[in-house]
C-alpha positions in Angstrom: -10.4 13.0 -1.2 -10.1 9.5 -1.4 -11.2 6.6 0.9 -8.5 3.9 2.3 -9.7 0.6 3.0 -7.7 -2.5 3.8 -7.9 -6.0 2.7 -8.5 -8.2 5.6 -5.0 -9.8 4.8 -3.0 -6.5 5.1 -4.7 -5.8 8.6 -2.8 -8.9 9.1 0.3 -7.6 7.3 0.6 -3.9 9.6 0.2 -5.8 12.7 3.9 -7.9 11.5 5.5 -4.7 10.6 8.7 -3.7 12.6 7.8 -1.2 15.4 10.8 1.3 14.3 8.9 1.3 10.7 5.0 1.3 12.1 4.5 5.0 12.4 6.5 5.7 9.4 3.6 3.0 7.4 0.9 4.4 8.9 1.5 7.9 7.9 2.3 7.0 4.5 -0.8 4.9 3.9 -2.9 7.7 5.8 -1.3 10.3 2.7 -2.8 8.2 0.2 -6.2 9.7 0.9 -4.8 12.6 -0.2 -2.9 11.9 -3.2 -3.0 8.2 -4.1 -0.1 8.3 -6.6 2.3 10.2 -4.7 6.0 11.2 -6.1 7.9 7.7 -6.1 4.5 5.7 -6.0 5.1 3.2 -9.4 2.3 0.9 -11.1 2.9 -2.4 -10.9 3.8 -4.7 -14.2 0.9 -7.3 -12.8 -2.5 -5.2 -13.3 -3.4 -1.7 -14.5 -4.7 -0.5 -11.2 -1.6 -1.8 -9.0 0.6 0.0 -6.9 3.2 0.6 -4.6 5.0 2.4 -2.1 8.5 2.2 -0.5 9.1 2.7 3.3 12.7 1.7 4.1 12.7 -2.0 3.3 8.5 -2.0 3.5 6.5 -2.2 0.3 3.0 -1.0 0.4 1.0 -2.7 -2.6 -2.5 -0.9 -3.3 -4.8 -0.2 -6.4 -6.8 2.6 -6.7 -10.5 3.1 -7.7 -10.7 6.8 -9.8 -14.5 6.0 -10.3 -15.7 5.7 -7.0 -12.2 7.1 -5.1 -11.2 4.8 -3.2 -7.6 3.2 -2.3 -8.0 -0.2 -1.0 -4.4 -1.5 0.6 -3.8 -5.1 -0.5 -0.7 -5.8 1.1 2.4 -4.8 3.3 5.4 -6.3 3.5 9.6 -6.5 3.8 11.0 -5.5 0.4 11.7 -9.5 -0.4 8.8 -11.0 -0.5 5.8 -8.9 -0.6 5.6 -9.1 -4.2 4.8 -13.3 -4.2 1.2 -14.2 -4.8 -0.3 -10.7 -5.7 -3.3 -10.9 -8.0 
């Protein structure tokens, strides 16, 4: 089982999420633990450890860590521009 930890700026990023979409987020980001590269989960073009998930218009960009398992959230977001400025 895997570990989920946030970046400080996606604590930021669920607290701007739309409340219809909140619980919907939370769950999905709570399955992660589970299975961090769930069916429709795609790695990202920018790093080898990138990637993300789609809620409705949300975009839930993570990278995951086989060696020690953990999934660290980097950043939540509307469809259009939660894919500026990831490293």
């Amino acid at each position: 089982m895997y570990e989920v930890r946030f970046s400080k700026s996606a604590k930021k990023d669920l607290g701007k999420v739309n409340s219809i979409y909140l619980l919907s987020v939370a769950s999905h980001i709570k399955k992660l633990s589970d299975n961090p590269r769930p069916f429709g989960s795609v790695k990202l073009f920018c790093s080898d450890s990138h990637y993300r998930i789609r809620i409705g218009v949300y975009r839930v960009i993570y990278s995951i860590n086989d060696d020690i398992l953990t999934v660290e959230v980097i950043k939540i977001g509307h469809r259009r521009n939660v894919y500026r400025n990831i490293n």
